[in-house]
N, C-alpha and C positions, 0 to 999 in steps of 0.2 A: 226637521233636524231635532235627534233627539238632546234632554237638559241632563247632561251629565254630572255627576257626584265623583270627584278626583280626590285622591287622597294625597297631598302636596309635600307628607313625609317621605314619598313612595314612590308620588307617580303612578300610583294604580286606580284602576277602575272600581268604584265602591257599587253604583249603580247607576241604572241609568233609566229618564225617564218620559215618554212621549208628551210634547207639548198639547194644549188644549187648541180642538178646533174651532172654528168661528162661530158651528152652532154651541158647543160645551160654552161659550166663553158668554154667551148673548143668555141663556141658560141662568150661569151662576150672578149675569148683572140681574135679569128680573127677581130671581132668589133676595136679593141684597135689596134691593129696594121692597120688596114685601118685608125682609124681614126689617127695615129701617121701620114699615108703618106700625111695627109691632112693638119692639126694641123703644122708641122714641114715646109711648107710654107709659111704660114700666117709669114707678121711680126711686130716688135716689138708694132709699135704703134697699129696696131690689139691685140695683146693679152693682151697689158695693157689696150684699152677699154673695153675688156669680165674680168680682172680682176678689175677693178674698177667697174664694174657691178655688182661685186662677193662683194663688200665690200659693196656695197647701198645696197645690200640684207642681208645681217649679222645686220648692223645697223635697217634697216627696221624694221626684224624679230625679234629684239634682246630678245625681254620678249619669246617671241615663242620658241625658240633657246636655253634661258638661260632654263627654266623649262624642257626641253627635257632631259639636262643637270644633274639637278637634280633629276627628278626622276628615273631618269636611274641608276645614281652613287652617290646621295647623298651630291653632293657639296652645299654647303649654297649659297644660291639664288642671293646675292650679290656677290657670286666669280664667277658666270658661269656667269653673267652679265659682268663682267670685262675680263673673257674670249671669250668673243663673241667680245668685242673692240679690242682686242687685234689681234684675229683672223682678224679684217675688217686692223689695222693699217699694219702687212702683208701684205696684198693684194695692199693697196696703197704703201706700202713702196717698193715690187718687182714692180708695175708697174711702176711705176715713176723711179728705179735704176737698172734694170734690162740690158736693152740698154747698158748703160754703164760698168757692170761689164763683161758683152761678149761680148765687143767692139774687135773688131780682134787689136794684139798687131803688127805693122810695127816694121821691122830693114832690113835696108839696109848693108850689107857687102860685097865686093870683087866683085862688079858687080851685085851682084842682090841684087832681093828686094825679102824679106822675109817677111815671116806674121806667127803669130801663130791666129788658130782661131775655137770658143767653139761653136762644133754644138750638135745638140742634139743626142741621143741615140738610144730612142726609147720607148717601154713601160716600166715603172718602177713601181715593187711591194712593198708597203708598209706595213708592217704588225704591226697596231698601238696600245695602250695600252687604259686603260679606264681611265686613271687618271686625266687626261686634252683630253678629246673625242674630240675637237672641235681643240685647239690651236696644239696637236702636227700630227694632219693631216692637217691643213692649214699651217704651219712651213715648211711642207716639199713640198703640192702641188703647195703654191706659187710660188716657186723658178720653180719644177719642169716645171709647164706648161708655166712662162714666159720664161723657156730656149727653149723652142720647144719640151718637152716631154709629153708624156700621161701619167695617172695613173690609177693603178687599188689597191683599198684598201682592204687590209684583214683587217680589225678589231675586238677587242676583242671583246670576245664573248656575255657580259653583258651589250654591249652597240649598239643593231645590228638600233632601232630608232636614235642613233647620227651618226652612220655609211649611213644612207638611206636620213637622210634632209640633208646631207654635200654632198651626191652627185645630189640632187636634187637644192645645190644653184647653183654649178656648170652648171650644166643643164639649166636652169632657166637663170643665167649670158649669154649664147651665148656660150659656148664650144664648143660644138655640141658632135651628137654620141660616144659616143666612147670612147670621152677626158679623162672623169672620171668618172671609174665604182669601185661602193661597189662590194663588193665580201662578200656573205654571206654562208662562207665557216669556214667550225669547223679546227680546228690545221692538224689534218690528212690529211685535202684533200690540205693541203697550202704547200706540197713538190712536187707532181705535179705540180704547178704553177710555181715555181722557178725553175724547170726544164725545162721548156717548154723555146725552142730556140724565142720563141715569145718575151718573157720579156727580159729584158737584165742585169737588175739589178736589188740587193733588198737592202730595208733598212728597218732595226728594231729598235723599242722601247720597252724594256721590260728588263727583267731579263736576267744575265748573262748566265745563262746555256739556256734560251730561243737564247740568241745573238749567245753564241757556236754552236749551231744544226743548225742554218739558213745559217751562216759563213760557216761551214764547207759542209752545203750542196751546196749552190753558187760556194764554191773553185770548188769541182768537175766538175762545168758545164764550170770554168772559169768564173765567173759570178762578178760584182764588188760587192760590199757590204760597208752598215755602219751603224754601230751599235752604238745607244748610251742607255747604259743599265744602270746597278745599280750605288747605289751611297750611301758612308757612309762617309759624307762631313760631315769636324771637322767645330768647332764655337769657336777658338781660343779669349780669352781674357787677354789680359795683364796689368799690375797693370796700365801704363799710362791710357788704355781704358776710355772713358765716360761709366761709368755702368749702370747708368739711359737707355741711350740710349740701350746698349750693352743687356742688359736685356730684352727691348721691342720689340727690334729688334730679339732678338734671340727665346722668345716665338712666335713672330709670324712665323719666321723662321721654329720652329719647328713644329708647329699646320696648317701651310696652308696645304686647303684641306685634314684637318683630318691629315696630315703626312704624306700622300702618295704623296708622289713625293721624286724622283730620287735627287732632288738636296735640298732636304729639310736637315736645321741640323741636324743632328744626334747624333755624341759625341762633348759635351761641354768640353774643354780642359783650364781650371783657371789656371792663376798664385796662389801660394800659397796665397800669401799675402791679395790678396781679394778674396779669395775662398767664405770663408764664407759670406760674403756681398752680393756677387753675386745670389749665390746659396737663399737665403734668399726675394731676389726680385724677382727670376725669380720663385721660388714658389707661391709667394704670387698673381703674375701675374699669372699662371696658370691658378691656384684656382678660382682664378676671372673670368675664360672664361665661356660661356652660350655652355652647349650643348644640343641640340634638333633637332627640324624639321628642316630641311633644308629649308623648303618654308618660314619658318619666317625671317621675315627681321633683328630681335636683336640675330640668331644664329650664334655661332663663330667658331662651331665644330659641323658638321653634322654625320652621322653615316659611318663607314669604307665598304666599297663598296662591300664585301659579308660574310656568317658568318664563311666562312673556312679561309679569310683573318684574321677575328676578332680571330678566334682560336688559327691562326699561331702566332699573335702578344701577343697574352696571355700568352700564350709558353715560349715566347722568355725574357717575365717578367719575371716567375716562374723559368725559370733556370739559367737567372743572376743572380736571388734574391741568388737562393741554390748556386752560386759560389762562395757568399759573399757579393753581392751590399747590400746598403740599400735602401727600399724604404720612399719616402717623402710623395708623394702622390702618387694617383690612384691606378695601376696596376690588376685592378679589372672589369670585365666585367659588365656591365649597365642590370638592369633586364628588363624585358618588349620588347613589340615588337620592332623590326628593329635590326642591328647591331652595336651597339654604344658602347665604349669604355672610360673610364676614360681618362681623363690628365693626364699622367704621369712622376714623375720624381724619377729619381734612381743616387744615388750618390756613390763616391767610388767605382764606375765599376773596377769588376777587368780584367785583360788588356784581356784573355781568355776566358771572359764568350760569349753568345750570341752577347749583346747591344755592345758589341766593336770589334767583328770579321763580326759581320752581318747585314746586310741592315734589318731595324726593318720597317715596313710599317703603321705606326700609331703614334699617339699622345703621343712618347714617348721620353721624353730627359733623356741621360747615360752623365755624370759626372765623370769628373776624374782631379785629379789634377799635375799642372806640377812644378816643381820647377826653373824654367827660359826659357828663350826662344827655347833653346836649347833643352829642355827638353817637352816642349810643340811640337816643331816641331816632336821629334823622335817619341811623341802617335798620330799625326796627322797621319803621314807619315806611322804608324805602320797598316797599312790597304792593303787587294787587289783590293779596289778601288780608283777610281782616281778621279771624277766627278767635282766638283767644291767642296771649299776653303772659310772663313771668317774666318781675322784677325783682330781683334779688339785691333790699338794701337795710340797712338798719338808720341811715337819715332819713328823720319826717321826713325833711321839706323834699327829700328827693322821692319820697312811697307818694304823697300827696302828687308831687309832678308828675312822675308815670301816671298813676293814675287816673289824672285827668288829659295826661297828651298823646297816650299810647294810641295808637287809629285799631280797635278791636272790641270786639262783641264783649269779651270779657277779660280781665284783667286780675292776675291772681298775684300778691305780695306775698314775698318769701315762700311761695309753694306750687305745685305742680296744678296745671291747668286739668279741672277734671269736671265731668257734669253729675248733676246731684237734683233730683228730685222736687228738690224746695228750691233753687234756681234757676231764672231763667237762663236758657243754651240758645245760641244761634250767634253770628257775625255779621259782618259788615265788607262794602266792597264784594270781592268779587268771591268772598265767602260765603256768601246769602243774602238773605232777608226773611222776614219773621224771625218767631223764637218759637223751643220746646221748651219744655215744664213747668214746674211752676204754675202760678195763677194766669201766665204769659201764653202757656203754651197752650194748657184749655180752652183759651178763648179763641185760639187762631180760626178755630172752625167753628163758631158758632153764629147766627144772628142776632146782632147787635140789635135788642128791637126795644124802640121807644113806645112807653104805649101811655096817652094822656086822657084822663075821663074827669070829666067837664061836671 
């Protein structure tokens, strides 16, 4: 069956492309481990010249890159522009800091001299999602190939042209053979690959029961793994809060890229006191978003990246509604071609429906109110995701309290949950394990190796 390239503004057919056979696939693994025996010599100040190569070409390319972007998945033309920066500031950020976070650690005791020191692995399988095509496969090859590893990518399936130019910048930078291969391989044929003594490790983005079937097929092989999967991140606000701010931050919060993302807000959690205020502004801010083509420069909301996604997210309206939420706006599916979706806001989520047990993948904000701190923390916390966290307060003793009781990977005061290069990303619960970037996420893949001379 062939990997198709859809256009989700449209609904049309961009291209389409014959998956790899068993022998192409056995092929690009012996590639990838010759070239690991290569690659894994070279050093630092070699890989950070081919990754600062890799970032002149993202820049270069950016309009090229960025529309790739979108018509592939629908992101509004201004966000895949700002993911394509993002992706190059990666690539300078591991080549420039890389050295240093795998600097061999010296201790001398009882006569010797000891060292701990992070070498690399070997091949590492990636199996990435469509929602950031571009940043969350540069998040992870950065780190990997300035450690001394190779990569080979399975990517999703709707996105098989951001999977084919990402291995083509790489290429292109000075890698060489091998370093970084697409893998244009449907779900089925991606557990033979993880099995294969070739690879050494896998790490996934995607959905939780996606995270579970990779994880547990890895353990079998002894294989490491990290997963950073779903996410039903609160948007805490407290009567100190700035609402103005808290409001604007939190629609855009919940509308980037359509909704889909893992760390986008999800349930809004109010103090009583300014329940109504809030809720009042952050409709009215909705209401006001532009949705349309994504290639237009004044769109705010592009269309949700396929129609069984827009299905699932319609769903997940209609039987919060029937549990008792009320709807303010949207929850209404958009007529006419492409996959688009209303702005939506539902308030008074009851704590069982849908919108507040489940990761909602679209332009929808759930509403619930809390009666103190306390009380906002236990419907945060009442989730079996962990992801990342916004608490919107201007009392210490209460930014101190979030932040030490919120149950989440990361936890952002006064500001929108975002990932950044110099920190580490990942969650908690049924959001993952391990972490990316940072000094964190280089080392996910490397050997920890103690080495003592007497």
């Amino acid at each position: 069956m062939a990997i198709v390239s859809r256009n989700p503004a449209t609904g049309e057919t961009l291209r389409e492309f014959d998956t790899l056979s068993a022998a192409e696939i056995e092929y690009r693994l012996a590639r990838a481990s010759a070239a690991f025996d290569r690659h894994r010599q070279t050093n630092f100040t070699t890989r950070a010249e081919l990754m600062r190569a890799a970032a002149r070409i993202l820049t270069r390319d950016e309009e090229a890159f960025a529309r790739t972007i979108t018509l592939e998945m629908g992101k509004p033309i201004r966000a895949a522009r700002e993911e394509i920066r993002k992706c190059a500031s990666a690539c300078q950020f591991y080549a420039t800091r890389a050295e240093e976070f795998l600097k061999p650690v010296e201790t001398n005791t009882d006569g010797t001299r000891n060292s701990v020191r992070f070498d690399p692995i070997g091949p590492v399988l990636a199996i990435m999602p469509w929602n950031f095509p571009f940043w969350q496969v540069f998040r992870f090859a950065a780190p990997a190939l300035m450690a001394g590893n190779v990569c080979l990518l399975k990517h999703a399936a709707n996105v098989p042209q951001c999977a084919l130019a990402i291995d083509q910048i790489f290429w292109e930078a000075g890698f060489g053979e091998g370093a970084f291969q697409a893998l244009l391989i449907h779900t089925e044929q991606t557990g033979a690959v993880i099995d294969d003594a070739r690879v050494k490790a896998v790490t996934l983005t995607g959905s939780d029961r996606a995270g579970a079937e990779v994880a547990s097929r890895a353990a079998r092989q002894i294989k490491k793994a990290v997963l950073e999967l779903g996410g039903s991140d609160p948007f805490i606000v407290m009567p100190s809060a700035n609402l103005d701010a808290a409001a604007k931050t939190g629609v855009t919060a919940r509308t980037i890229n359509a909704g889909q993302s893992c760390i986008a807000a999800k349930r809004f959690i109010v103090a009583e006191s300014v329940y109504g205020r809030y809720v009042e502004q952050f409709v009215q801010l909705m209401r006001g978003l532009r949705v349309g083509d994504p290639l237009d420069e004044q769109t705010d909301i592009g269309p949700l990246a396929t129609e069984q996604i827009r299905s699932g997210v319609h769903e997940q309206v209609q039987k919060t509604i029937e549990a008792g939420a009320k709807l303010l706006l949207g929850g209404r599916i958009l007529e006419g071609p492409g996959f688009y979706y209303a702005p939506t806001v539902l308030v008074d989520v009851p704590r069982n429906s849908p919108a507040a047990r489940e990761e909602i993948f679209g332009p929808v904000a759930a509403f619930f109110r809390a009666r103190d701190r306390h009380d906002a923390l236990a419907i945060a916390n009442d989730s079996v995701f962990g992801l990342g966290a916004s608490a919107w307060t201007n009392d210490g003793e209460e930014q101190e309290f979030f932040a030490r009781e919120l149950e989440a990977g990361m936890v952002f005061i006064n500001g929108m949950v975002a990932s950044d290069p110099r920190l580490p990303f990942g969650g908690v619960k049924r959001s993952g394990y391990g972490r990316e970037l940072s000094t964190e996420g280089i080392r996910e893949f490397v050997n920890v190796k103690t080495v003592v001379v007497s």
